[in-house]
KEKOLVO-606635 format. One record per residue: residue number from 1; residue in three letters; x, y, z of N, C-alpha, C in turn. Coordinates in steps of 0.05 Angstrom, whole numbers. Layout:
REM residues N
     k     r       nX       nY       nZ      caX      caY      caZ       cX       cY       cZ
   NUM   ALA        X        Y        Z        X        Y        Z        X        Y        Z
...
END
This chain:
REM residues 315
     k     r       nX       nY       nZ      caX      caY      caZ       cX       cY       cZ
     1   UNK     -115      350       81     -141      362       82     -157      353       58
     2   UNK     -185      345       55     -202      332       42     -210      353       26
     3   UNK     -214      353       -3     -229      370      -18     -262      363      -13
     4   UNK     -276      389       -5     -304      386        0     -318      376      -34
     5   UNK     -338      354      -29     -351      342      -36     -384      352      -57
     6   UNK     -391      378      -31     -409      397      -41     -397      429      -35
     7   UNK     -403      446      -52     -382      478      -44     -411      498      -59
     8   UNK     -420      507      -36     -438      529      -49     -444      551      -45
     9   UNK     -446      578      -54     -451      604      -42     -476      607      -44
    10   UNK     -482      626      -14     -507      628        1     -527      655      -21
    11   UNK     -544      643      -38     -553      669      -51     -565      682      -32
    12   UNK     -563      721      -54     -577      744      -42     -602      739      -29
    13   UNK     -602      755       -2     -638      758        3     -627      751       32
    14   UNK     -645      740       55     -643      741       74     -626      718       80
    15   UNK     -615      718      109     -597      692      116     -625      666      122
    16   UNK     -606      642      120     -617      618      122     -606      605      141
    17   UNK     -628      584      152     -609      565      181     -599      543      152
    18   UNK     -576      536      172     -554      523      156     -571      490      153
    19   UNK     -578      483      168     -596      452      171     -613      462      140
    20   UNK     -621      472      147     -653      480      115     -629      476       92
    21   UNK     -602      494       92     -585      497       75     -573      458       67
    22   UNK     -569      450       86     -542      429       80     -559      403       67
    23   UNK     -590      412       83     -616      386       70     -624      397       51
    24   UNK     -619      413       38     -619      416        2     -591      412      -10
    25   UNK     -571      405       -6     -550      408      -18     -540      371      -13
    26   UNK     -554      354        4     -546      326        4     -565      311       23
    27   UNK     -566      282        6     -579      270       23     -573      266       53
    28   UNK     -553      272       57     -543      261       85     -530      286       96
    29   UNK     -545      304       93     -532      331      105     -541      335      126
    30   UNK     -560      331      141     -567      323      176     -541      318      188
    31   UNK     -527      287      181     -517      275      191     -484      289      186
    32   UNK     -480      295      168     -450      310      161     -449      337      182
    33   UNK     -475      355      184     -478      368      202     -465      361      239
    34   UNK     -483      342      244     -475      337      264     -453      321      270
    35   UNK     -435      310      247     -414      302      248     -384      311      252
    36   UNK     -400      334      239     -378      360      239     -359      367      206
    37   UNK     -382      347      193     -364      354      167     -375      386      148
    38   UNK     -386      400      154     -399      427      151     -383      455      150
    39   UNK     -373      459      130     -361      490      134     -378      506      128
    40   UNK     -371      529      140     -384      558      129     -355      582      135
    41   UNK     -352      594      105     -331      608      108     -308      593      123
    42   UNK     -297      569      120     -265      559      119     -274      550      155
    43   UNK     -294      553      164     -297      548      192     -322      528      196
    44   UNK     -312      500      215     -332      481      228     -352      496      240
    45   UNK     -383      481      234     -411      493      244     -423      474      251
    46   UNK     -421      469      275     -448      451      287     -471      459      290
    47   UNK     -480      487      292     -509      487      300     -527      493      276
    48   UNK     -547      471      276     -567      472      257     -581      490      247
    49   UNK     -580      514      275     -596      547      269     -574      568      257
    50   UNK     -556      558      252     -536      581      243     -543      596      220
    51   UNK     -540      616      225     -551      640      207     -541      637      180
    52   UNK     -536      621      153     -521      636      140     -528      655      125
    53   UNK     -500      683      125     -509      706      104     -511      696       82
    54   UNK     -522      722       65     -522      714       36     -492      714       23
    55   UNK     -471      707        5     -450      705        5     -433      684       14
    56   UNK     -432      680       32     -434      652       53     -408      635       37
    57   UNK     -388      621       35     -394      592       21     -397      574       49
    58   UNK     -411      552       35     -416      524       45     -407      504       35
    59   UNK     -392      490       46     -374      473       48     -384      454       62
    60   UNK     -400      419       46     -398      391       59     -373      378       49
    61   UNK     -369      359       74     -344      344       65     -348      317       69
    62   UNK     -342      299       61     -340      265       48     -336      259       84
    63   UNK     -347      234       93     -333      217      109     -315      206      100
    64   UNK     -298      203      120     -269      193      112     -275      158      128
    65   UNK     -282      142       99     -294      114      104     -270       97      119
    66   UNK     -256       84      147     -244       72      149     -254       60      177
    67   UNK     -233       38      171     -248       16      196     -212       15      215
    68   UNK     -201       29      207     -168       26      215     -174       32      250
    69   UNK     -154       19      251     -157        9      281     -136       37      300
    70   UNK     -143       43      321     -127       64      346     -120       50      363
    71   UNK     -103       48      378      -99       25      410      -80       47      431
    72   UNK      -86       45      449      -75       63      466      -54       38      480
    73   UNK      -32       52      473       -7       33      486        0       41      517
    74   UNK        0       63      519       10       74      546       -3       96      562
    75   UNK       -4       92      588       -9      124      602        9      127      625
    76   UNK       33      147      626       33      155      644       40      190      649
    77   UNK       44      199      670       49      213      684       35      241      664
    78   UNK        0      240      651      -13      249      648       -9      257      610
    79   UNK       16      241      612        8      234      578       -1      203      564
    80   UNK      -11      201      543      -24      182      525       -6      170      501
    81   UNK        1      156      491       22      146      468       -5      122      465
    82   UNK       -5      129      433      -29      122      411      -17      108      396
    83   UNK      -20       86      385      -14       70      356      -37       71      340
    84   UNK      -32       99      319      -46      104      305      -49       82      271
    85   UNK      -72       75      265      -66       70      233      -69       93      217
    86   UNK      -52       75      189      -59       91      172      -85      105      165
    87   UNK      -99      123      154     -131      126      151     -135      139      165
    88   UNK     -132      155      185     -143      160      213     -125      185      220
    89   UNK     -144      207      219     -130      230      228     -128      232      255
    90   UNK     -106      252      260      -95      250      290     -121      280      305
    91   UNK     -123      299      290     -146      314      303     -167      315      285
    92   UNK     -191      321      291     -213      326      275     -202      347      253
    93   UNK     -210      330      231     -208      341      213     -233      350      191
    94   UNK     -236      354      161     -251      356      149     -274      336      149
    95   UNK     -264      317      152     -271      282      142     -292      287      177
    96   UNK     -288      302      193     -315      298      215     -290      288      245
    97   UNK     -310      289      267     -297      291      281     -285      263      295
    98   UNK     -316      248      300     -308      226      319     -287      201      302
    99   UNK     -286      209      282     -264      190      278     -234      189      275
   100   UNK     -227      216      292     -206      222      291     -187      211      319
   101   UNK     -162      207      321     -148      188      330     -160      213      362
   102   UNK     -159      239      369     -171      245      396     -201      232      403
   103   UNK     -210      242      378     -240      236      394     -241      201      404
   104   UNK     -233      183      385     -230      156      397     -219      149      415
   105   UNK     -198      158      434     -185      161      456     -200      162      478
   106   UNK     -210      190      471     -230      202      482     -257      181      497
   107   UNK     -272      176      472     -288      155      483     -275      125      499
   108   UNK     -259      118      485     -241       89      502     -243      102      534
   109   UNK     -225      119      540     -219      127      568     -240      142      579
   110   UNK     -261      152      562     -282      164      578     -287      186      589
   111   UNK     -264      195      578     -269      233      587     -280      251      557
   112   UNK     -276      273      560     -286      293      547     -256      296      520
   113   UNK     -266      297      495     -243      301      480     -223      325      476
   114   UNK     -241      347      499     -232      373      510     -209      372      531
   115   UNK     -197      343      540     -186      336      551     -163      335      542
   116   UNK     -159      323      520     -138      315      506     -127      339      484
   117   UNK      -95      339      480      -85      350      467      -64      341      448
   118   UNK      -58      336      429      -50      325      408      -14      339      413
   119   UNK       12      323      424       28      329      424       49      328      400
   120   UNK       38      309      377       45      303      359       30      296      341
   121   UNK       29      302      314       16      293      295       26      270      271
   122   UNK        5      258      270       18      241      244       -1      250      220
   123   UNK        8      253      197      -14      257      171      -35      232      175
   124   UNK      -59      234      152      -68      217      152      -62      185      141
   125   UNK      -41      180      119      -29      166      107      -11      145      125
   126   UNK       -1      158      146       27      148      166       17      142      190
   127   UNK       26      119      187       18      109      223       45      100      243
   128   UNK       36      102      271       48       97      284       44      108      309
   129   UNK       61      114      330       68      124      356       52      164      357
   130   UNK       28      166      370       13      191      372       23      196      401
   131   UNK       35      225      419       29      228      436       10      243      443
   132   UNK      -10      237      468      -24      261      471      -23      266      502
   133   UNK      -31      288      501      -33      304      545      -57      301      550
   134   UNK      -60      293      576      -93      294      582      -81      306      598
   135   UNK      -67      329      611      -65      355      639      -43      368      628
   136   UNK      -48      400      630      -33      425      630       -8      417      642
   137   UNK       -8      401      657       18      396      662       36      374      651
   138   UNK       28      362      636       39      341      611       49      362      586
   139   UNK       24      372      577       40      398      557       61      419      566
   140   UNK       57      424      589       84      436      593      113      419      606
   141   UNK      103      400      610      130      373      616      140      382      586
   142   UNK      118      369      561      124      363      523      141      383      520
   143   UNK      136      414      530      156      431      526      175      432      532
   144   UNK      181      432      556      208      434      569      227      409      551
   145   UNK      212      387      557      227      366      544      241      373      514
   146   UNK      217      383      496      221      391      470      253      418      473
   147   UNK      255      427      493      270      446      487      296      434      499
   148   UNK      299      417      520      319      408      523      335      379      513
   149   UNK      320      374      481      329      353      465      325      327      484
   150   UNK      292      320      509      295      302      519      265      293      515
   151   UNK      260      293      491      235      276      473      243      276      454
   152   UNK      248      249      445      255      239      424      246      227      407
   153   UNK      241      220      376      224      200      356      242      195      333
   154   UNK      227      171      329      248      163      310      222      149      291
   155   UNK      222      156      264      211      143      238      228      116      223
   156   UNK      207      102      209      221       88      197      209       95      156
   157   UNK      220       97      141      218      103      115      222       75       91
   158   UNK      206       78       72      209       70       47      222       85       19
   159   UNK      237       98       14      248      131       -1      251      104      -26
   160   UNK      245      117      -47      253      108      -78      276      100      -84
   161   UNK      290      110      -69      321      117      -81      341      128      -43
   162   UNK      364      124      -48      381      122      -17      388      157      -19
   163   UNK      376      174       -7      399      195      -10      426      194       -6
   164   UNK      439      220      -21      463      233      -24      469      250       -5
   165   UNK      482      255       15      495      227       29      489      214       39
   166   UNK      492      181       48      473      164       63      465      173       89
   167   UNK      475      185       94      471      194      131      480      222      129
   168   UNK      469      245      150      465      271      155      441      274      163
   169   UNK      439      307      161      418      321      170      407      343      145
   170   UNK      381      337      139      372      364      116      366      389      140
   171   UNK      359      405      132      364      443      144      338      450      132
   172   UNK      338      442      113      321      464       83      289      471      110
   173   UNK      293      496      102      265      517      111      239      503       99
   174   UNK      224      507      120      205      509       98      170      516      109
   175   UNK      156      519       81      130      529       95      112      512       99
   176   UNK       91      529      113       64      503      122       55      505       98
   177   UNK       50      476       86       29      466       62        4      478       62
   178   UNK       -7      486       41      -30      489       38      -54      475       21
   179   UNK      -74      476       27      -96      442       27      -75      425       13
   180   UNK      -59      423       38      -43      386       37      -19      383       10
   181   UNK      -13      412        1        3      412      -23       25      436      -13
   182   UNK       45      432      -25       66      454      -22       73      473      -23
   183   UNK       78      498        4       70      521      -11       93      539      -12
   184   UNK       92      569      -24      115      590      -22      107      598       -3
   185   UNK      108      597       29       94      624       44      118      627       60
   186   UNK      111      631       86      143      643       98      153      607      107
   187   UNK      183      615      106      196      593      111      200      593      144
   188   UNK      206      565      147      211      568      178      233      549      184
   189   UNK      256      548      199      276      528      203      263      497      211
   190   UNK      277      479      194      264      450      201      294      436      202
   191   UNK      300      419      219      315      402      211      312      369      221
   192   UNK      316      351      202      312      325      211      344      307      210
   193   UNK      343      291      221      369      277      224      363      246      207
   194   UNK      381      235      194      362      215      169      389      194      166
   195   UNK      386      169      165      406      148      158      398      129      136
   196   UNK      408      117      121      403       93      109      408       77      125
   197   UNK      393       51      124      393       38      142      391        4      119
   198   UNK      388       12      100      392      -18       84      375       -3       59
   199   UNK      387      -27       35      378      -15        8      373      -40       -8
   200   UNK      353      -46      -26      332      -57      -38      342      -56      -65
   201   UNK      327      -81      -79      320      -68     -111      334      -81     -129
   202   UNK      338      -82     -155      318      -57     -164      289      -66     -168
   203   UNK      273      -47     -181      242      -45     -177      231      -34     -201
   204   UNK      211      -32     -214      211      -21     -231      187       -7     -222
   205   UNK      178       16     -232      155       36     -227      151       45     -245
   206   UNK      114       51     -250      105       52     -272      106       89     -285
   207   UNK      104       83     -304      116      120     -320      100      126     -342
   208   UNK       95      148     -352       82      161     -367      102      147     -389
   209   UNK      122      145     -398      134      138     -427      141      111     -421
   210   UNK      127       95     -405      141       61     -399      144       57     -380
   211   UNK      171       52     -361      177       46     -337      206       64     -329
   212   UNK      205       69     -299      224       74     -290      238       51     -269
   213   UNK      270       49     -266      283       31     -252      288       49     -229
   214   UNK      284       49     -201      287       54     -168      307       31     -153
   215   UNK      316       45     -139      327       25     -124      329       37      -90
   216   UNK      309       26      -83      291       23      -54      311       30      -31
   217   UNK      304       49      -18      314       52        9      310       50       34
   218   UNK      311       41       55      295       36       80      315       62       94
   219   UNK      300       79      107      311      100      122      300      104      150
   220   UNK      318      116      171      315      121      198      307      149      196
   221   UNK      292      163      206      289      189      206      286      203      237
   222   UNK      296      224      244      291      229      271      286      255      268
   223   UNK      263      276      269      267      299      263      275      310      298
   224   UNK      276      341      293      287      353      310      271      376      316
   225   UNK      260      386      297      242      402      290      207      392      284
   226   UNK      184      404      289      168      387      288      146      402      264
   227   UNK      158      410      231      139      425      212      117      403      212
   228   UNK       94      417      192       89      398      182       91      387      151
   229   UNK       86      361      151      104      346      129      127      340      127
   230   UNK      133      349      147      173      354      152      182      331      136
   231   UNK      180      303      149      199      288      131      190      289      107
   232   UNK      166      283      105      162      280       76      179      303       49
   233   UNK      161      324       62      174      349       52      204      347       52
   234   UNK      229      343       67      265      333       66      261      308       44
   235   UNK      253      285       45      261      273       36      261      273        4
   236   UNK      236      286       -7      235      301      -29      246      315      -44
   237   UNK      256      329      -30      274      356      -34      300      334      -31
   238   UNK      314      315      -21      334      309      -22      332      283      -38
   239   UNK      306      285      -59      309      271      -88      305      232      -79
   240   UNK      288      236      -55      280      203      -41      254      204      -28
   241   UNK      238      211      -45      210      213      -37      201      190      -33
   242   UNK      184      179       -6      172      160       -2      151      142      -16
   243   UNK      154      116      -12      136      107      -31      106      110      -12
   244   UNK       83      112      -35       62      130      -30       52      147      -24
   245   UNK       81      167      -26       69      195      -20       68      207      -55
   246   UNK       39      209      -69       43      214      -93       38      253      -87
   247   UNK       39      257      -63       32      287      -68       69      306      -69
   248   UNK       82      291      -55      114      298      -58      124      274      -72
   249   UNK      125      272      -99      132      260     -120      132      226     -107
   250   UNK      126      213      -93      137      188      -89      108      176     -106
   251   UNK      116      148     -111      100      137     -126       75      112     -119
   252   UNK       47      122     -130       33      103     -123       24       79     -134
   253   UNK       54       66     -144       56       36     -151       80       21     -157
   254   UNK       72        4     -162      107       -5     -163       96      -33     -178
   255   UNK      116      -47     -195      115      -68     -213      137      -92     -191
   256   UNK      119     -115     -190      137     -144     -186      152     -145     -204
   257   UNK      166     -170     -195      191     -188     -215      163     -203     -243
   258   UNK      138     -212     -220      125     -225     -252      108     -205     -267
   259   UNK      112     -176     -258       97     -169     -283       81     -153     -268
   260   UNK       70     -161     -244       44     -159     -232       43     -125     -226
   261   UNK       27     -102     -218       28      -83     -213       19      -82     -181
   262   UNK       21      -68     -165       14      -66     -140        9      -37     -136
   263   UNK      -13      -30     -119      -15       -6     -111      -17        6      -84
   264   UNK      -10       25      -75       -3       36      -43      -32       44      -34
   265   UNK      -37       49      -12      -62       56       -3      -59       71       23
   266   UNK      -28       76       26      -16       97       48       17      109       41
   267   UNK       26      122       49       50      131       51       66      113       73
   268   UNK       89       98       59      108       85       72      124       98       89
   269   UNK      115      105      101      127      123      135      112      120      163
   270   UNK      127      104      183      119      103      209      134      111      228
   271   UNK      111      118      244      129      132      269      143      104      290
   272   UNK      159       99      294      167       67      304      168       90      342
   273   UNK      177       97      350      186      105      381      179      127      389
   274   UNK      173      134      413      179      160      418      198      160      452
   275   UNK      222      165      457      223      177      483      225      194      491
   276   UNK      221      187      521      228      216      538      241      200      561
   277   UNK      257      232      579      266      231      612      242      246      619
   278   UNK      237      226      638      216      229      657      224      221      690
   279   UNK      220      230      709      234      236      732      257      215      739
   280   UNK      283      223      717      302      214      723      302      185      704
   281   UNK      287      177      700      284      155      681      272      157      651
   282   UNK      291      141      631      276      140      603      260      124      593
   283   UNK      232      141      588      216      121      580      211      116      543
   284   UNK      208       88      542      201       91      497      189       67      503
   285   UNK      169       81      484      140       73      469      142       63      446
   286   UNK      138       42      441      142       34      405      122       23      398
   287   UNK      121       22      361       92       16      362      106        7      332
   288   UNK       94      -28      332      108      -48      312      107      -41      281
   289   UNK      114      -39      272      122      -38      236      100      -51      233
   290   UNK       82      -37      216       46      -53      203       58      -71      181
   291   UNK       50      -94      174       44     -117      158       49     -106      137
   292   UNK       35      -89      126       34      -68       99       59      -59       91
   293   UNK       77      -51      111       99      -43      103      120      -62       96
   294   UNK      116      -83      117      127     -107      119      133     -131       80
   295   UNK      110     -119       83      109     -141       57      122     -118       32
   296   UNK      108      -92       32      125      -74       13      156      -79       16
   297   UNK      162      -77       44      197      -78       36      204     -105       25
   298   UNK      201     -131       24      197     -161       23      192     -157      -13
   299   UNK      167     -148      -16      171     -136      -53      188     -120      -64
   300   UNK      201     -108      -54      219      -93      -62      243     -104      -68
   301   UNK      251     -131      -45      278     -146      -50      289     -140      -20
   302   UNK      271     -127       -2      291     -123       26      288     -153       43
   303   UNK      300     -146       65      302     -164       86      289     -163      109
   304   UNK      271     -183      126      259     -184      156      266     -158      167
   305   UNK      303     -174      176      316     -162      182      330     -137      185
   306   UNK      318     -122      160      322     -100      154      311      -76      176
   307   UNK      288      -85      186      274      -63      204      280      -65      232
   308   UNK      289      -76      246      301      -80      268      332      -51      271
   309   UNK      343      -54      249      367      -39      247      359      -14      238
   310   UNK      335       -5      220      323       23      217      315       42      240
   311   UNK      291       18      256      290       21      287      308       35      309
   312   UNK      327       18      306      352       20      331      379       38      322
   313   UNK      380       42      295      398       61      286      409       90      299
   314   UNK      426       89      309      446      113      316      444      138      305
   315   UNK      432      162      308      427      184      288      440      208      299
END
C-alpha cells in the first residue's frame, strides 16, 4: 500500500464537494479523482459532488509511474492466467485503478472489470503467473479445487542465505500486514512447502558498519495456504529473506566481484506455474523467469541452469 502523497482534514463549518476540495490540495487533483487515487476516511471516492464533512481526512495518492508490461497467457473454462510484471498491482489499489493487472485485462478482452475476480494475488514487487475468474462458476471450481489440494503454484526465490533445513515446510501463523509492514493482530495458520534448489556466492552486501558476506540461495516455494505476504513473511522468519524485499529485512543491494554496487528495483520472487485438474485433465500455466532475475542470479555466482531445477523441483 502507497503512502498518500497529500493527507488533509476537512475544516469546521459546512461540508464541501470533494472536486473544490482535491483542486486546492494539487495540481492534478481532477485527474487523481477520476483515477481513483482519492480517499476520504480510508475509503475510494469517485464522485466529484461528494459531500465532505468537516473532520473528513483526505487522502491523494501518487500514480504508480510504470510502463511494465501484463500478457494474458491463457483462457479456459472461464478462468484467466496473467503474466504479471513487476510494478503492477494485481487489484486497484492506492496508486488508481486502471493500471492495475484487472483493469488491464479488462480492457484487452473487453468486458467490464466487474467481471473479473482476482483468484490470486501477487504484491506489487513480484511477478509472474495471476489467476483470475471471469464466471461464478470459475470461483467456485478455485474453491473446490483449493480445498481438495488440486490447484497448485509453485514460486521461484532469491533468499540471502539457504535455510535451516534445506527442504521442509514453515507453519508459523501469522497476521495480515498492515500498510504493507508487519503486524501483531490475530494470527492465522499459513503453511508453505520450500526447497533449496541450488546455492550461490559468496556476495557481499552493503551495511551500516562496512559490508556483510551472504551466500545466495535459489529456492522453490509452494505455499499451501494463501496469507498475505506469506512467503515473504516464512522466509524471513526462517532467517532467508529475499533479495529486494527491504520491508522483511532482505536487501536493496548487493556489491560485484569489481567493486561495482547494484541496486534492486523489485523483490526477487516469481510466481513460475500454476496448476490445476480440470475435467479429468491437468492443466499448468507458466510464465518465464524475467531477465531481471536472470542476470541477479548470474551476479551472484549462480548458474542458467539453476532455474529450470527451482521450477520442476519435487516439494
Amino acid at each position: 500500500m502507497s503512502r498518500p502523497s497529500v493527507r488533509w482534514v476537512a475544516a469546521a463549518g459546512p461540508s464541501a464537494p470533494l472536486a473544490d476540495i482535491v483542486r486546492e490540495l494539487a495540481p492534478d487533483g481532477d485527474a487523481a479523482l477520476a483515477a481513483g487515487r482519492v480517499f476520504v476516511g480510508g475509503r475510494r471516492v469517485l464522485a466529484p459532488d461528494f459531500a465532505v464533512a468537516p473532520g473528513s481526512v483526505v487522502e491523494l495518492h501518487r500514480e504508480r509511474a510504470t510502463d511494465a508490461a501484463v500478457h494474458v497467457l491463457f483462457e479456459h473454462a472461464g478462468f484467466v492466467f496473467v503474466d504479471k510484471a513487476p510494478g503492477v498491482a494485481t487489484e486497484p489499489d492506492h496508486a488508481g485503478i486502471d493500471a492495475s493487472v484487472v483493469a488491464r485485462v479488462a480492457t484487452e478482452l473487453a468486458i467490464p472489470a466487474s467481471e473479473l475476480h482476482a483468484l490470486s494475488r501477487l504484491d506489487v514487487g513480484v511477478s509472474g503467473v495471476v489467476t483470475l475468474a471471469r464466471t461464478p462458476e470459475a470461483r467456485d471450481d478455485a474453491a473446490a479445487l483449493r480445498a481438495r489440494g488440486a490447484l497448485r503454484r509453485r514460486y521461484v526465490a532469491v533468499a540471502t542465505t539457504a535455510p535451516d533445513p534445506r527442504a521442509g515446510r514453515w507453519d508459523q501463523a501469522l497476521a495480515k500486514p498492515r500498510q504493507g509492514r508487519p503486524s501483531a493482530g490475530d494470527q492465522r495458520l499459513a503453511e508453505t512447502r520450500y526447497a533449496v534448489a541450488a546455492t550461490a556466492g559468496p556476495v557481499f552486501l552493503p551495511a551500516r558498519a562496512g559490508r556483510t558476506q551472504a551466500h545466495p540461495a535459489l529456492l522453490a516455494l509452494s505455499p499451501v495456504t494463501g496469507r498475505t505476504h506469506q512467503l515473504r513473511l516464512h522466509a524471513s522468519g526462517a532467517g532467508a529473506p529475499f533479495f529486494g524485499d527491504a520491508t522483511y529485512g532482505g536487501p536493496a543491494r548487493y556489491v560485484l566481484a569489481t567493486g561495482a554496487v547494484r541496486s534492486l528495483e523489485r523483490v526477487a520472487l516469481h510466481a513460475a506455474w500454476v496448476e490445476l485438474e480440470l475435467g479429468g485433465r491437468t492443466l499448468r500455466i507458466d510464465a518465464p523467469v524475467p531477465p531481471e532475475l536472470e542476470a541477479l542470479w548470474r551476479d551472484l555466482g549462480g548458474r542458467d541452469e539453476d532455474w529450470p531445477r527451482a521450477v520442476d523441483l519435487e516439494l
